[in-house]
N, C-alpha and C positions, 0 to 999 in steps of 0.2 A: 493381639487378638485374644478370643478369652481361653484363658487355659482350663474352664471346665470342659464346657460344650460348648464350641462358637459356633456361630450360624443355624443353631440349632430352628428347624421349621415350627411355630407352632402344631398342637396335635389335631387330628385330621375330627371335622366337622361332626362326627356321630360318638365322639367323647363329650363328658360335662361342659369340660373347659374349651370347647368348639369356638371358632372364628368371633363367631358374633358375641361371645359373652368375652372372651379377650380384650375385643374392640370398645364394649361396657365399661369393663372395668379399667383400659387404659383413660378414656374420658373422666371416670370419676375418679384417676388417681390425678391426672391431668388439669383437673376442675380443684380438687382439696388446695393442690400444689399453688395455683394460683391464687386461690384464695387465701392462704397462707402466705404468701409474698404480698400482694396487697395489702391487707391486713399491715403487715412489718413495716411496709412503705406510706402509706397510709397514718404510722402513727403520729405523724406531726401536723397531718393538716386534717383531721377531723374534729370535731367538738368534743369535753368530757365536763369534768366537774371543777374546769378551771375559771374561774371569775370572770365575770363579763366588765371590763374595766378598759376606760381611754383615755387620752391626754383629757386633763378638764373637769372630767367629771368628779363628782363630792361619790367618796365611797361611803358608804352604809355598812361594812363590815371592818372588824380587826385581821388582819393579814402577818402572819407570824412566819417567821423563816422556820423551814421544818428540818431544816440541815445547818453545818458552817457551809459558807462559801464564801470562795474567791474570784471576783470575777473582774474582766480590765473593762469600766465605763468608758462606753461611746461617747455616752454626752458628756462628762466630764473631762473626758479628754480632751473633745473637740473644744470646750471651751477654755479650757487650758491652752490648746494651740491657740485659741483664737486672742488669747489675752496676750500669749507671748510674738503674737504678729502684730498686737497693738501698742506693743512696746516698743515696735521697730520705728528708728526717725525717717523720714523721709527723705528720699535720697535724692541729689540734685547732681548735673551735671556741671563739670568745670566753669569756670568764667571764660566767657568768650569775648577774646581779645577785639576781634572784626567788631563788637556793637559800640566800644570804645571810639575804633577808630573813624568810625560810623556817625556815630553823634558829634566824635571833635571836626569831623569834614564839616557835617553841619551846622555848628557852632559857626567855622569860619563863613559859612556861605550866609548864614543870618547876619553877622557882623560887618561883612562885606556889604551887605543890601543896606543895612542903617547906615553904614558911612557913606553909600552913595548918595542915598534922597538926602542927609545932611549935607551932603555938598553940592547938591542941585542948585543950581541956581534961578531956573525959571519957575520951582516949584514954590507954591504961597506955603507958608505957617501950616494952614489948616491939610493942606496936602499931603507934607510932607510928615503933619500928626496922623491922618490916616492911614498912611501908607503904610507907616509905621507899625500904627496899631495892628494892623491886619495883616503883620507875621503871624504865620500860623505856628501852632502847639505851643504858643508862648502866655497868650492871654495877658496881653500889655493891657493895663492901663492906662487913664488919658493921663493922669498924673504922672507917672511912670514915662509915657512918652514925652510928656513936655522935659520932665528933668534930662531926658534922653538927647534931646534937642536942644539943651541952655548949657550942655556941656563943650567945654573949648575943647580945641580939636586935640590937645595936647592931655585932657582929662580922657576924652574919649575914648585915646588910643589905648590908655593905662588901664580905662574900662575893657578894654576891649582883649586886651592882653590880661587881664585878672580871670574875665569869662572862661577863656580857652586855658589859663591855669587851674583854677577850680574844678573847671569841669574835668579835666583829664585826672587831675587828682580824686574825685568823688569817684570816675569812673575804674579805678586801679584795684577796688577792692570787688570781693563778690556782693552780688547786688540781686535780690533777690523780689519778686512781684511783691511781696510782702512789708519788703523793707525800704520801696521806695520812697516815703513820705517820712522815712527816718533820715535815712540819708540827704533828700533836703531840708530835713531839721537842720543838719549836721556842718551845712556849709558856711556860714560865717563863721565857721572853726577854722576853716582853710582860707581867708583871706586875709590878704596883708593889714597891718591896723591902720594904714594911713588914709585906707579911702574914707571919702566923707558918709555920712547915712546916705543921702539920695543913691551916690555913686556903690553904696553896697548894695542897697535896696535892687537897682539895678544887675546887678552882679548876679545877687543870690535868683532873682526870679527869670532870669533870663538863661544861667546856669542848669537851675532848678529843674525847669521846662525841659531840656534834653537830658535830665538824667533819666535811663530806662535800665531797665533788670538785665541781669548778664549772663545768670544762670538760672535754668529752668528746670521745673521736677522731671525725672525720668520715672515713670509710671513701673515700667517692665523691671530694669533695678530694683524698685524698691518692692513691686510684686517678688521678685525673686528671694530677696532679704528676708520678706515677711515668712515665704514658704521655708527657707532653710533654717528660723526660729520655729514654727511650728513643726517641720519635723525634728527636731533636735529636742522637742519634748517628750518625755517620755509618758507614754501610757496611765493613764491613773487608773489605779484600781481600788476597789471597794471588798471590804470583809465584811459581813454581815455573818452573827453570831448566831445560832439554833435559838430560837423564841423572840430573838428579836423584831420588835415591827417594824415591818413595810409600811403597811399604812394602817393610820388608825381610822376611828371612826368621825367623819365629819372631816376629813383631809382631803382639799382638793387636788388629787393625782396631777404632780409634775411628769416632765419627760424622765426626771433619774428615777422616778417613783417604777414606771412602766416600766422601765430598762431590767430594775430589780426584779421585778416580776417576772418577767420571760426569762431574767438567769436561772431563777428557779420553776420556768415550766408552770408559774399559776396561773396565768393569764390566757385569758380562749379568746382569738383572732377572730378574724372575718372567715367564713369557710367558702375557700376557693374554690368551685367547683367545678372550672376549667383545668387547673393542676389535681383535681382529683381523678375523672376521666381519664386525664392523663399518663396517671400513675399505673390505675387498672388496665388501662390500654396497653402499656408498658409490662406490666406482669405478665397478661395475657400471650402476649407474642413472646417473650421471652421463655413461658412454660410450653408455647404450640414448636418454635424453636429447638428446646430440649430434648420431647417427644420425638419431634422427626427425626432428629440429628441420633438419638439412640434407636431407634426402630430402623434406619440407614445402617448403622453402624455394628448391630445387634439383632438381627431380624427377632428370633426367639425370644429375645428379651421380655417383652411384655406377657409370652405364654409361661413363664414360668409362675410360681405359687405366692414366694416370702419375698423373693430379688426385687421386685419392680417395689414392694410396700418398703422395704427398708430403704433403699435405696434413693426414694421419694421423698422418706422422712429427712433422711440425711441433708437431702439438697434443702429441704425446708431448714430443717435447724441451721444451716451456714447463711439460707438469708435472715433466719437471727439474729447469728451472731454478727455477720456483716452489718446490721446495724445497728448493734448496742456495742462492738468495738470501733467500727470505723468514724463513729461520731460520737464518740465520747468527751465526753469534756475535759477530761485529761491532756488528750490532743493527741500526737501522732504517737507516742511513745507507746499509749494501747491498740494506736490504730496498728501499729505495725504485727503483732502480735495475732492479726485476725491468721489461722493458721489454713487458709484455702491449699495450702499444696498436698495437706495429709487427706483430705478429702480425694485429689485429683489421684495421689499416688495409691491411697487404697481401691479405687475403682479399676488404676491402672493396672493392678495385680490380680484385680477379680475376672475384668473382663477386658484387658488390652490396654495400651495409651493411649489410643486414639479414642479409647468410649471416655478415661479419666480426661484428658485433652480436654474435650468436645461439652460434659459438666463443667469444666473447670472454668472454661470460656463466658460459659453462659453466669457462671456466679459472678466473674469479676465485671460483667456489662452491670450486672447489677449494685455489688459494689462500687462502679464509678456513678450510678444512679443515686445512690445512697450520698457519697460525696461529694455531689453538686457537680462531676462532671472533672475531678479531679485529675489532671493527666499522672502526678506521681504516682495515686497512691494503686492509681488500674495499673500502671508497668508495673510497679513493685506487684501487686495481685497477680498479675497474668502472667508475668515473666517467671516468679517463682512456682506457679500451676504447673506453666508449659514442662520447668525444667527439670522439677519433680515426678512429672509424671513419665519423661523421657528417659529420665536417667533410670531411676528403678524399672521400666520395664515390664515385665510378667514378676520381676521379683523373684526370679529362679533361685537365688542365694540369700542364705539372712544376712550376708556381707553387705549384700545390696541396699539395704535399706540404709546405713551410714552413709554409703555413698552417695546416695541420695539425698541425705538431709546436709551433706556437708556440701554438694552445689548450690541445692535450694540457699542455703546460709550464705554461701560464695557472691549468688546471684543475686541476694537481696543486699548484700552492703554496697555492691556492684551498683544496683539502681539507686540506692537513698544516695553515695557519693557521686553519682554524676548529676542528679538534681540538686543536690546539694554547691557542689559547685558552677549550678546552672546560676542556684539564687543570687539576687541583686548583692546581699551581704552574708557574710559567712560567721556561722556563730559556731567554729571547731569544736567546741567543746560539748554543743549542744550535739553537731554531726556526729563525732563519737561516739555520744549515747545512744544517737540514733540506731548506727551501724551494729552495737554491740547487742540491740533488740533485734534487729534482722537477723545477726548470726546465732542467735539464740532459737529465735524463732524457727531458720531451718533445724536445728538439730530438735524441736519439739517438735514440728513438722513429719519429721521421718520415726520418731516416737509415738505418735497421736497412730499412726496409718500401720506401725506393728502393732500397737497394740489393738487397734481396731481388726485388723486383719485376721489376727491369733481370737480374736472374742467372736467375728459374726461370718470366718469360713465356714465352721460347722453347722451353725445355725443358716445358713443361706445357700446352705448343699449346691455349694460351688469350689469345686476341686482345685487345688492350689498346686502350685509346685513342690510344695512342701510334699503335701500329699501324696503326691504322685512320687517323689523320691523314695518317702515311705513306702509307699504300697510295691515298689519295683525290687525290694531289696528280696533278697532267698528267704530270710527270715520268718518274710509274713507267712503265719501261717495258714491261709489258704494256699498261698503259692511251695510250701513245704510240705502242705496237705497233698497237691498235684505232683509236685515230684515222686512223693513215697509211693501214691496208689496208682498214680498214671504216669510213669515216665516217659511213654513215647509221646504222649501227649502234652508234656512236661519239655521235652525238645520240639516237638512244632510250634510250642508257644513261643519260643526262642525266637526259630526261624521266621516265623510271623514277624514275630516285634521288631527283628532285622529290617525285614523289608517294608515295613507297613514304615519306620521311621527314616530310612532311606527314602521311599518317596512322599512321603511329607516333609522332608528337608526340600526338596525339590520342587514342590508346587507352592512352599511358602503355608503350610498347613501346621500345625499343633505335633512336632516329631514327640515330643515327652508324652504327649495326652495318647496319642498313636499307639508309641512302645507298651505303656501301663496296658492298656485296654487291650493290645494280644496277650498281653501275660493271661488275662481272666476269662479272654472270650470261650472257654472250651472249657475251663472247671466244671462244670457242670457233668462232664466227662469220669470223674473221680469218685461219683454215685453207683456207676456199672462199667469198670473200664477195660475192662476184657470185651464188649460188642463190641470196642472199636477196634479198628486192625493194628493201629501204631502201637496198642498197646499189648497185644497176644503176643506168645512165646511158642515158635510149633506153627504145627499145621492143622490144628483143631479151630475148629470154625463155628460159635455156639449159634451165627444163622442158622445154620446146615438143619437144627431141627425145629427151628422157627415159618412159620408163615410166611412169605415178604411183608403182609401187615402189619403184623405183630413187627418187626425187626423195623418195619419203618415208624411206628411208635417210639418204640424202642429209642431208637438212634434222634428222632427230634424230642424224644424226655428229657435230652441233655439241656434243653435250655432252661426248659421249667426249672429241671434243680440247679442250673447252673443261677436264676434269678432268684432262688429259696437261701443256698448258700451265700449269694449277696447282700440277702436282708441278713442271714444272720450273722457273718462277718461285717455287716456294716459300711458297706462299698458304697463312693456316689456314686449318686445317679449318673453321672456323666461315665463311670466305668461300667455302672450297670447295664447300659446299653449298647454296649459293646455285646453284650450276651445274646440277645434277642435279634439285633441288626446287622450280626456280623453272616448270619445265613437269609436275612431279608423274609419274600414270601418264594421262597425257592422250591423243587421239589426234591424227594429223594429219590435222584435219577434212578440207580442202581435197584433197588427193591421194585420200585414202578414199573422197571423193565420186566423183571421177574414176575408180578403181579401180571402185567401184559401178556409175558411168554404163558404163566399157565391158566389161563382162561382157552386160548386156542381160538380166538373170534376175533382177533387184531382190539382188543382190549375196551370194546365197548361201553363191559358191562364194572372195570375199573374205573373209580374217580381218583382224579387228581388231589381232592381236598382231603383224603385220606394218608397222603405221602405230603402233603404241604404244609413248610413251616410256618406260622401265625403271622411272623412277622416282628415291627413294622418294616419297612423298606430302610435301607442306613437314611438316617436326616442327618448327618455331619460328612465332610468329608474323612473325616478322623475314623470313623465308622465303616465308613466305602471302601476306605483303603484296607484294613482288615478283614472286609468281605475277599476283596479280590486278591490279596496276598494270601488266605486262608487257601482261596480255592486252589491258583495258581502253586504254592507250593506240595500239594495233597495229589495237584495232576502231575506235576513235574517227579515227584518222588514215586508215582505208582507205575510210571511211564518209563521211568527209569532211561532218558533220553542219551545218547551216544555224542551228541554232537552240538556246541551251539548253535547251530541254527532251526534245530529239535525245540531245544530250550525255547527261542523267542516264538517258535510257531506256536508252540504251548500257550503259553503266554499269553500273545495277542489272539489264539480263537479263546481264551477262555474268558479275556476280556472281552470280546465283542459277544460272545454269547450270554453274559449278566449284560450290557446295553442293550440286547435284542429282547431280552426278557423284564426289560423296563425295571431293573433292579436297583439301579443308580439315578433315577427319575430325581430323587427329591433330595438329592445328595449336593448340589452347587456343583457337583465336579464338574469342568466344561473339556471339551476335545482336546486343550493344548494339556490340561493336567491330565489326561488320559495319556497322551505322549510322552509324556513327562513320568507316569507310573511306568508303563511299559518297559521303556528305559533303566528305569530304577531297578525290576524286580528283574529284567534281564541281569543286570549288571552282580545281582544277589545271588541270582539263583546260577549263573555260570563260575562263580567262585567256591559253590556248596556241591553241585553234581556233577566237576566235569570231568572226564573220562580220566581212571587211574591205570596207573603203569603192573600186567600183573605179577607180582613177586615171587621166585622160583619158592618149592617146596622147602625147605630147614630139611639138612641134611647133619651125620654122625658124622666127624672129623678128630682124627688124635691132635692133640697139642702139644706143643715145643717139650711139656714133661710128661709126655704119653700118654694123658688125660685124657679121656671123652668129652667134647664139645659140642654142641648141635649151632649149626649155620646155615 
């Protein structure tokens, strides 16, 4: 919560800074903000002064590199892989035994059919030539069939037995679509020398005809080949030197021309003006997002003066940097480096972890905008936010702040090593360096958010814990100023900031912010501190020759000075209010009655507004709780109660008579923290008044060596 003023109400409607000029100026700090994010987001898809150039075209200018760069070409690459996928041979599957034995069936069953019609005997010449002929996949010739048929049956068989040897031999090797018209090239290699020409001629064409391919390409293999040569290439990349040209004049722009171009950001696109839209759309809701989430979280927030402008600016410059770190061309090494956790951790010191949280959030959506939607680098973003801004706290201790950067740091090698060992391949030594910029980064991280915190506390008159340690010691001297001149007042302050920080521990309220703010609510008291009664010695009474008017003056002067000594010890605002709110618009019972008593007409002709304090009403409960501890210990001690159950009666009418008098209206406190004070201030105030034991008189007694002793 914030440890200046949390929850503070903006100020009431008939000040400058009124409702509706609040509500103004949230829109135009709401409107800058987004426009500024836009803008940031926006810088890569609008038009500038970069060259209107496309694949094809003839440029008309010279085009000079204005930097070195190193950059890995797309196209170059690609066509590197693509050369070393066309180096790959094409891959075939084994020879398949079955189309062997396949074809030598069918051998026998064609040789089997020619020996029959040769031994037909009812068939003519001419029949037993066509019959012949008109085996299929052979393509006999009538020549061919006649020699086929003038063969003795004893030739034939030898033909017949050479076929089914050749062929099973031609068939033994792999044989490929390709290589079939070699491999019947190849066959009068394989026959024995003694056949005659016809009886080869026969041999080879009949052989020939059933030789078919035995192995066939496998597509998906050799697709597979191709891709594991093409990844096994490595990247090309290109150096291009400071003044070197891109393209000259009269050069018709290639693809690596264009490539080069966009490495170095010359070249102006098409303007997309659906991903423009987009982008603003995007801004928009992510700043209407921010607003509610902090005015939820913050109600006051927006009514303060500097907090809402600096605070705005802040979120502006992180989506700066979010995008000139997170897409750097360097690569992750500067992305890592973006340092969103000191931003989250300084807000969570200003005004709680859940208001740094709740910024923090909202940048790293942005950040993953920026990086195309990146899941590492928004965990590494959000996770070291979240744990930054959890571990530090309110930041009570400057211990705390190491502490904090040494998880943030814990929590970022944490994420880069478990994506790290998400990715496909592991490059350790790159992960390393990685890890070593994350742990870097939290411990800069918790350096950025002190050093930011020690520069723009004072300047943003929001009260730290620092501060408040400061301000609570004897030392300060206002508060050594209030001992010396007002002692008794000097002990109420005490008593106060006992009980005001006891039930502030107990409703979950601001106990440090509490304690400080009794210590000051009464200094004002140290201008004239003899009219109060904690502080008189005797029974002289300097009312006695006052007015009730005059004494009720008097008595509410103490704010006015106690807000004069504020400006000039230089207290915040958030302690300063404790001065003015801690008596609300109350009256000064005791004088008023008196004023009433001597009129003698049941007090007509008295007003109230001349016994009433200005005000305002407490807006904090921080505030409320020092109203009602103020009163409750000031009735408890004049009442001088006997018994606990005195105590709580006290108590509880004195609290219910600030809620009957609408005192705590604007204060958040709700019933159950009213129970919950109750409770507390009983349990304070029964430890400080409860009845003591009386002690006989000190008595004259001799001692062991005759000596006078008093006991």
């Amino acid at each position: 919560m914030l440890t200046g003023s949390p929850r503070r109400r903006p100020p009431s409607a008939s000040s400058p800074r009124s409702g509706r000029w609040i509500v103004i100026r949230t829109v135009i700090l709401g409107v800058l903000l987004a426009a500024i994010t836009s803008a940031v987001l926006l810088a890569d898809l609008l038009p500038s002064n970069r060259v209107l150039l496309n694949q094809g075209d003839v440029s008309s200018a010279l085009i000079l590199a204005p930097a070195d760069l190193t950059y890995e070409s797309k196209t170059r690459t690609q066509t590197a892989r693509e050369a070393a996928a066309a180096s790959v041979q094409e891959v075939f599957d084994p020879p398949d035994a079955s189309v062997a034995r396949q074809q030598e069936v069918r051998a026998r069953q064609i040789t089997d059919f020619i020996g029959s019609v040769r031994q037909d005997p009812h068939a003519s010449a001419q029949d037993k030539q066509r019959w012949i002929g008109a085996a299929p996949d052979l393509g006999l010739t009538p020549e061919i069939t006649d020699n086929i048929l003038s063969l003795s049956e004893d030739d034939w068989q030898q033909v017949r037995q050479e076929i089914l040897r050749v062929l099973t031999g031609a068939m033994q090797g792999e044989i490929r679509e390709n290589q079939v018209i070699d491999v019947r090239r190849r066959l009068p290699t394989l026959m024995i020398y003694t056949l005659t020409d016809e009886e080869a001629e026969i041999v080879q064409v009949i052989a020939g005809g059933l030789v078919k391919p035995n192995t066939f390409f496998n597509a998906a293999r050799t697709e597979e080949a191709r891709q594991k040569a093409r990844e096994a290439t490595a990247p090309v990349t290109v150096t291009i030197r400071q003044g070197e040209a891109i393209v000259r004049v009269g050069d018709r722009v290639t693809l690596a021309k264009i490539e080069a171009l966009d490495a170095f950001g010359l070249r102006q696109q098409e303007i997309r003006w659906p991903a423009i839209a987009g982008t603003i759309a995007f801004a928009a809701v992510a700043t209407v997002l921010t607003v509610l989430l902090i005015a939820r979280i913050q109600p006051g927030f927006w009514a303060r003066r500097r907090v809402p402008i600096v605070t705005m600016a802040l979120v502006g410059l992180y989506v700066v940097l979010a995008k000139l770190l997170l897409t750097s061309s360097a690569g992750r090494v500067v992305a890592y480096f973006y340092p969103l956790p000191a931003l989250s951790m300084l807000l969570a010191v200003f005004f709680g972890p859940a208001f740094g949280i709740a910024v923090g959030i909202m940048l790293g959506l942005v950040a993953a905008f920026v990086t195309g939607g990146s899941l590492e680098m928004t965990v590494y973003v959000v996770a070291g936010t979240l744990v930054g801004a959890l571990a530090l706290g309110r930041g009570e201790r400057l211990k705390a702040f190491p502490w904090a950067g040494l998880a943030v740091a814990l929590t970022n090698a944490a994420v880069i090593v478990i994506f790290g060992l998400l990715a496909q391949e592991q490059d350790w030594v790159e992960l390393a360096l990685h890890v070593l910029v994350g742990l870097i980064m939290g411990g800069l991280a918790a350096s950025l958010a002190l050093v930011a915190f020690l520069a723009l506390g004072a300047m943003l008159d929001v009260v730290t814990p620092f501060q408040l340690l400061e301000l609570s010691r004897p030392t300060h001297p206002l508060l050594r100023q209030l001992l010396l001149r007002a002692p008794g007042t000097y002990h109420h302050a005490i008593l106060v900031s006992n009980m005001a920080e006891e039930a502030a521990e107990r409703i979950g309220a601001d106990a440090l912010l509490a304690r400080v703010g009794a210590y000051y609510h009464d200094v004002g008291k140290t201008m004239q501190p003899f009219y109060f009664a904690e502080n008189r010695v005797g029974d002289t009474n300097p009312h006695d020759r006052l007015d009730p008017q005059t004494s009720a003056q008097i008595i509410i002067s103490h704010v006015d000075d106690g807000l004069a000594l504020a400006d000039k010890y230089r207290l915040p605002s958030a302690i300063r209010s404790f001065i003015p709110e801690h008596h609300g618009t109350g009256v000064t019972l005791a004088f008023y009655r008196l004023a009433v008593a001597a009129t003698g007409n049941d007090g007509q002709e008295v007003r109230e507004e001349g016994f009433r304090y200005r005000g305002p009403k407490p807006q904090s409960r921080e505030t409320a709780l020092v109203m009602l501890a103020d009163s409750c210990e000031a009735r408890v001690r004049s009442a001088q109660p006997g018994s606990p159950e005195e105590i709580e009666q006290i108590v509880r009418e004195t609290i219910d008579a600030k809620i009957a008098e609408g005192q705590l209206d604007e204060s958040d406190l709700t019933l159950r923290d009213l129970e919950a004070i109750r409770a507390a201030f009983f349990d304070t105030l029964r430890g400080l008044f409860h009845p003591r034991v009386k002690y006989p008189e000190p008595v004259k007694v001799k001692g062991r060596h005759g000596q006078e002793i008093i006991r």
